[in-house]
Biopython code that builds the backbone (N, CA, C, O; Angstrom):
import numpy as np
from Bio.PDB.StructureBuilder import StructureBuilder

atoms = [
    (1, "UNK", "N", (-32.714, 145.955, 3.976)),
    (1, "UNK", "CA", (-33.566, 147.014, 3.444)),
    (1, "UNK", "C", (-34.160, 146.622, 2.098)),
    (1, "UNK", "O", (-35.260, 147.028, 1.724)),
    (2, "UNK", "N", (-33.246, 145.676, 1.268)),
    (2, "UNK", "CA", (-34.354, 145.484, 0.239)),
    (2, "UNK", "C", (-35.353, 144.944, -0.140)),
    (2, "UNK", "O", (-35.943, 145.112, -1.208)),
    (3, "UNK", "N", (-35.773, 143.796, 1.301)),
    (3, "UNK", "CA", (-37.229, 143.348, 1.205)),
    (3, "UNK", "C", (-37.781, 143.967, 1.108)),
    (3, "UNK", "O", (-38.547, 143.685, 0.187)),
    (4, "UNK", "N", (-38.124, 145.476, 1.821)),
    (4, "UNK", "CA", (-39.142, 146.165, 1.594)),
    (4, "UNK", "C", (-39.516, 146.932, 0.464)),
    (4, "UNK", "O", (-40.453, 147.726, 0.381)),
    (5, "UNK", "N", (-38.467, 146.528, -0.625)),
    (5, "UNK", "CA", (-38.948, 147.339, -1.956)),
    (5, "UNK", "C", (-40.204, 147.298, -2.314)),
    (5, "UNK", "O", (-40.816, 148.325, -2.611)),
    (6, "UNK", "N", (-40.727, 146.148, -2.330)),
    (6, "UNK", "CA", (-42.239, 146.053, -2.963)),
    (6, "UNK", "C", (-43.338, 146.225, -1.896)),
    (6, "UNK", "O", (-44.449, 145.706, -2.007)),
    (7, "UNK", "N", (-43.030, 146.839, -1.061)),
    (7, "UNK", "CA", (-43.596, 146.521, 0.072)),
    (7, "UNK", "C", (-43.987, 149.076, 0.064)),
    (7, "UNK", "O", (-44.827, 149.959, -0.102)),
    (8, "UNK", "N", (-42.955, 148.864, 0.298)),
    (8, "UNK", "CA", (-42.806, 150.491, -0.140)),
    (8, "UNK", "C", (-42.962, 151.076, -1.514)),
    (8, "UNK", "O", (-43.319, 152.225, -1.773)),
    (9, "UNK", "N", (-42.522, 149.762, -2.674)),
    (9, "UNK", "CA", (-43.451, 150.381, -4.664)),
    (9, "UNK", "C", (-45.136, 150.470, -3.911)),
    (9, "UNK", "O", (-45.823, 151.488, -3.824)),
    (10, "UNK", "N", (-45.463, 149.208, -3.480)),
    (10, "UNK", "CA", (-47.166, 149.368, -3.316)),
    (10, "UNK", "C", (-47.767, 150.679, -2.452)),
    (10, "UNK", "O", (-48.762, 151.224, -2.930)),
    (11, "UNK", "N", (-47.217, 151.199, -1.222)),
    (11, "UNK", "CA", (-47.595, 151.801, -0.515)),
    (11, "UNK", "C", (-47.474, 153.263, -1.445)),
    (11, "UNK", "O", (-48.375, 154.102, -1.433)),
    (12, "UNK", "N", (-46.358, 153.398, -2.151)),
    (12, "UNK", "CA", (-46.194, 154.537, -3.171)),
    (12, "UNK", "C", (-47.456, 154.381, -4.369)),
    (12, "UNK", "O", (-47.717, 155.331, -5.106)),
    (13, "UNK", "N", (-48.069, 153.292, -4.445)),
    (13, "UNK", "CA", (-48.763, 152.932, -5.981)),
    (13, "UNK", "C", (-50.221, 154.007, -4.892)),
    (13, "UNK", "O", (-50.670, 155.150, -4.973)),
    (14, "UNK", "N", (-50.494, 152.738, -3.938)),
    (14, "UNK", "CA", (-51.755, 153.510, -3.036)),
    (14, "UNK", "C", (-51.934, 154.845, -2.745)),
    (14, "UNK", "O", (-52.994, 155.373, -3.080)),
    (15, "UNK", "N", (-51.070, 155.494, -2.172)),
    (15, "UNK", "CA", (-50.863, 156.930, -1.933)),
    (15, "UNK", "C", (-50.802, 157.607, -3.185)),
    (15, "UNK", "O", (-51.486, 158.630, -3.190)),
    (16, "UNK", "N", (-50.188, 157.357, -4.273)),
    (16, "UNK", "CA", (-50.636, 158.099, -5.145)),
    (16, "UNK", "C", (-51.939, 158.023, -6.103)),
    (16, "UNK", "O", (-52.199, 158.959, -6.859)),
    (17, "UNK", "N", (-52.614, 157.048, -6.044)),
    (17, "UNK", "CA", (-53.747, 156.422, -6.705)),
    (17, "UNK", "C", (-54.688, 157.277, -5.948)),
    (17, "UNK", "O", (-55.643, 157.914, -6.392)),
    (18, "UNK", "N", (-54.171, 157.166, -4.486)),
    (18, "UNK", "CA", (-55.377, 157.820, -3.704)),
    (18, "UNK", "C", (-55.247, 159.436, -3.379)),
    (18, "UNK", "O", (-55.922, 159.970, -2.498)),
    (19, "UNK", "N", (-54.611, 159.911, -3.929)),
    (19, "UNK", "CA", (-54.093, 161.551, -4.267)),
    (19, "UNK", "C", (-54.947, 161.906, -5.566)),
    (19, "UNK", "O", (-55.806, 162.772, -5.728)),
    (20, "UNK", "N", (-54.435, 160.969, -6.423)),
    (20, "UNK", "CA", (-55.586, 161.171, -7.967)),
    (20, "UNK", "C", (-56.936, 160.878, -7.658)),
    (20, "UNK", "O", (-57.615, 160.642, -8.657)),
    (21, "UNK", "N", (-57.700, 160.807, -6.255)),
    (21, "UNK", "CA", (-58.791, 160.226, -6.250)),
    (21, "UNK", "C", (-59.245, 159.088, -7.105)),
    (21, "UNK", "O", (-60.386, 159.191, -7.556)),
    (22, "UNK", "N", (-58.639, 158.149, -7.373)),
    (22, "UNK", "CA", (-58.696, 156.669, -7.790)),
    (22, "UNK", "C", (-59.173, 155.753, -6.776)),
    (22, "UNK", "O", (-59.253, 154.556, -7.052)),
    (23, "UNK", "N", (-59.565, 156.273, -5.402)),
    (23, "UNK", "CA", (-59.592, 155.511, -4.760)),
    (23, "UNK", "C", (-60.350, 153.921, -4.158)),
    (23, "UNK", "O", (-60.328, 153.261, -3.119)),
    (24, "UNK", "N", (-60.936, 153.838, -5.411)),
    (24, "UNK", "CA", (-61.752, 152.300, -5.542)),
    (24, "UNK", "C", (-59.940, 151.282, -6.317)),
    (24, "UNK", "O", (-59.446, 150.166, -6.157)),
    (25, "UNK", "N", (-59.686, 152.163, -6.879)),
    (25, "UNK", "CA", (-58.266, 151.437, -7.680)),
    (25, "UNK", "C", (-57.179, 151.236, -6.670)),
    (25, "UNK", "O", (-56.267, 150.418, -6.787)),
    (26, "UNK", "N", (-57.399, 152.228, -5.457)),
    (26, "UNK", "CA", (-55.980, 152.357, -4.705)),
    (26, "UNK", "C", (-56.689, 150.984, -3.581)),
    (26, "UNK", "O", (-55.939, 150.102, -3.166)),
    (27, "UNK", "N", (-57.859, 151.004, -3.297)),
    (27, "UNK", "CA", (-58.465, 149.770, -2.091)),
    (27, "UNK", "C", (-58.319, 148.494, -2.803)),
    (27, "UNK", "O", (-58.073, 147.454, -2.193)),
    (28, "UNK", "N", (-58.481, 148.551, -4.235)),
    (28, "UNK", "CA", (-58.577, 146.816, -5.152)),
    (28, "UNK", "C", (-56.510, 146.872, -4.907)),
    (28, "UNK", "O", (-56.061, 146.148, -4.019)),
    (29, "UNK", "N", (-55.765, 147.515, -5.524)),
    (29, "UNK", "CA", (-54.746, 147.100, -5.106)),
    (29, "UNK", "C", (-53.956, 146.874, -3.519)),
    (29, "UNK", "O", (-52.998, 146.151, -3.247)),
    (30, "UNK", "N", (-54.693, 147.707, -2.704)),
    (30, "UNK", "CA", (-54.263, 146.878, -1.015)),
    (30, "UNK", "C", (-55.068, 145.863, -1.139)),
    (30, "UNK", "O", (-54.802, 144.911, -0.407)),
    (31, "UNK", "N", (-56.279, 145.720, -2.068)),
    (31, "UNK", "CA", (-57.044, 144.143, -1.329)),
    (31, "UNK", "C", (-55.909, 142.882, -1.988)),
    (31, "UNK", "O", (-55.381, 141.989, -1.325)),
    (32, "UNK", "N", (-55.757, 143.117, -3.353)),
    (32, "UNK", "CA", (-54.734, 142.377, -4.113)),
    (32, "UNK", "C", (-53.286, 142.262, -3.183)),
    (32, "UNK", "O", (-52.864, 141.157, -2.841)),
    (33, "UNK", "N", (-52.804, 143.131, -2.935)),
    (33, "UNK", "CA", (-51.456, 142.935, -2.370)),
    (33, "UNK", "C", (-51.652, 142.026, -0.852)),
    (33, "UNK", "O", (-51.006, 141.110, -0.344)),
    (34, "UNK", "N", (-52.604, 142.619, -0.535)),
    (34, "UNK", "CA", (-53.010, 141.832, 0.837)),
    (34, "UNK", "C", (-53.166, 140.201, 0.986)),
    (34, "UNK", "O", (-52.607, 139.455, 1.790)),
    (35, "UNK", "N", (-54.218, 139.858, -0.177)),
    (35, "UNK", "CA", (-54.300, 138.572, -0.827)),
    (35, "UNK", "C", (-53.451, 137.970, -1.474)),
    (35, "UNK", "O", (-53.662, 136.766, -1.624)),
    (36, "UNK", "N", (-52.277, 138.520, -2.049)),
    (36, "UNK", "CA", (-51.003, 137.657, -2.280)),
    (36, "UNK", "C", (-49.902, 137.848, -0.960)),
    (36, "UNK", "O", (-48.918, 137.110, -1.014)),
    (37, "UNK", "N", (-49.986, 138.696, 0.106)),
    (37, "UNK", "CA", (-49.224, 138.335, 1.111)),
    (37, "UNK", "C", (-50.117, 137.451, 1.804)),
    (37, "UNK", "O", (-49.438, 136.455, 2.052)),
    (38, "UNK", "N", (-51.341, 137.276, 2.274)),
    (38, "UNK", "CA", (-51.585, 135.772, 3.178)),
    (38, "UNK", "C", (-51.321, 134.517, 1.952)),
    (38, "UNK", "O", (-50.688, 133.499, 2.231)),
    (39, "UNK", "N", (-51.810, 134.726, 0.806)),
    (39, "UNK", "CA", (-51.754, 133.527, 0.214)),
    (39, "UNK", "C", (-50.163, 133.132, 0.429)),
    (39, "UNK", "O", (-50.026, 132.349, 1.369)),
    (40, "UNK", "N", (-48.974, 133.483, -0.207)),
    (40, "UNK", "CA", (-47.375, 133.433, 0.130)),
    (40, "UNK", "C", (-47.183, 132.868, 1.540)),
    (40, "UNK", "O", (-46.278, 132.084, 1.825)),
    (41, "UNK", "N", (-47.979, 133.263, 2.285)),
    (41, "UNK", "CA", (-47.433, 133.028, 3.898)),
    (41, "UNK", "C", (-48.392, 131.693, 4.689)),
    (41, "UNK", "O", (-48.370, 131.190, 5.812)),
    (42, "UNK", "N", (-49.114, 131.488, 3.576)),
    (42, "UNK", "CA", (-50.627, 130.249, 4.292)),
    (42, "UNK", "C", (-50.219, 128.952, 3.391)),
    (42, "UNK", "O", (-50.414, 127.845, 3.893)),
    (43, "UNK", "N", (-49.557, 129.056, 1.836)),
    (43, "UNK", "CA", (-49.630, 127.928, 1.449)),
    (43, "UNK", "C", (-48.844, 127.163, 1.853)),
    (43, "UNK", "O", (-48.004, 127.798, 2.492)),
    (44, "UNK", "N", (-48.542, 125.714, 1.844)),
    (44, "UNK", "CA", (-47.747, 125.000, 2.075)),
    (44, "UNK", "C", (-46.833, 124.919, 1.209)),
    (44, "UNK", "O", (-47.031, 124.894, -0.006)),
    (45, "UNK", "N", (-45.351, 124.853, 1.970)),
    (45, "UNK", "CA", (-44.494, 124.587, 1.304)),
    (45, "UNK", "C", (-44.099, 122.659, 0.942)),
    (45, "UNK", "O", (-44.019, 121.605, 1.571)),
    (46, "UNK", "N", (-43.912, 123.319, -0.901)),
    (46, "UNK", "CA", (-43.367, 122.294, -1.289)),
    (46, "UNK", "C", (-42.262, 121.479, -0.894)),
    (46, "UNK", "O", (-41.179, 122.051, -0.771)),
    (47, "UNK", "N", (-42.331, 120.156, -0.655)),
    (47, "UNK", "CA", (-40.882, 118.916, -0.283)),
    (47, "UNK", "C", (-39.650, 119.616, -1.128)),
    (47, "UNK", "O", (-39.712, 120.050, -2.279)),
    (48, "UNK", "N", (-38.327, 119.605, -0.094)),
    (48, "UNK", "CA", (-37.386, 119.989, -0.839)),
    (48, "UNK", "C", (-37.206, 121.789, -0.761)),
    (48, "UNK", "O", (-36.237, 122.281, -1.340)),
    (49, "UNK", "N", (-38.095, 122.612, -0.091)),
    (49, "UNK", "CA", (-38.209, 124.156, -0.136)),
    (49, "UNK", "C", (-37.544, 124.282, 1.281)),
    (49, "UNK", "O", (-38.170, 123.945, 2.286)),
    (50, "UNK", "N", (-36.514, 124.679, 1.331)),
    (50, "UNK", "CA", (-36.269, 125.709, 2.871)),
    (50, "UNK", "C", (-35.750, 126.614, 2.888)),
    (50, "UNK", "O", (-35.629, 127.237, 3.943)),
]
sb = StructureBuilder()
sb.init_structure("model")
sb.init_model(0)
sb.init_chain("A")
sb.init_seg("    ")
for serial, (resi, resn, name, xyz) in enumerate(atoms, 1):
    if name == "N":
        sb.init_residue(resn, " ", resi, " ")
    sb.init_atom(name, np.array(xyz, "f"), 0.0, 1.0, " ", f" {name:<3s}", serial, name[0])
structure = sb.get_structure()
């Protein structure tokens, strides 16, 4: 269960961003979070990482 901490802080950041009608702020942070989960999961891992 605790992988999903940051996974469930962001979805809490969005939903409430997008309650305050922030919602250009609540789409730049899913585009951001989105773009550091493919980047994490596309780069290559470094020699010596398993």
């Amino acid at each position: 269960m605790r992988g999903f901490g940051p996974w469930l802080a962001v979805l809490a950041t969005v939903l409430l961003l997008s309650a305050l009608r922030l919602r250009a702020l609540a789409a730049a942070v899913s585009l951001a979070w989105l773009a550091w989960c493919v980047w994490t999961w596309v780069r290559p891992r470094r020699h010596g990482q398993d």
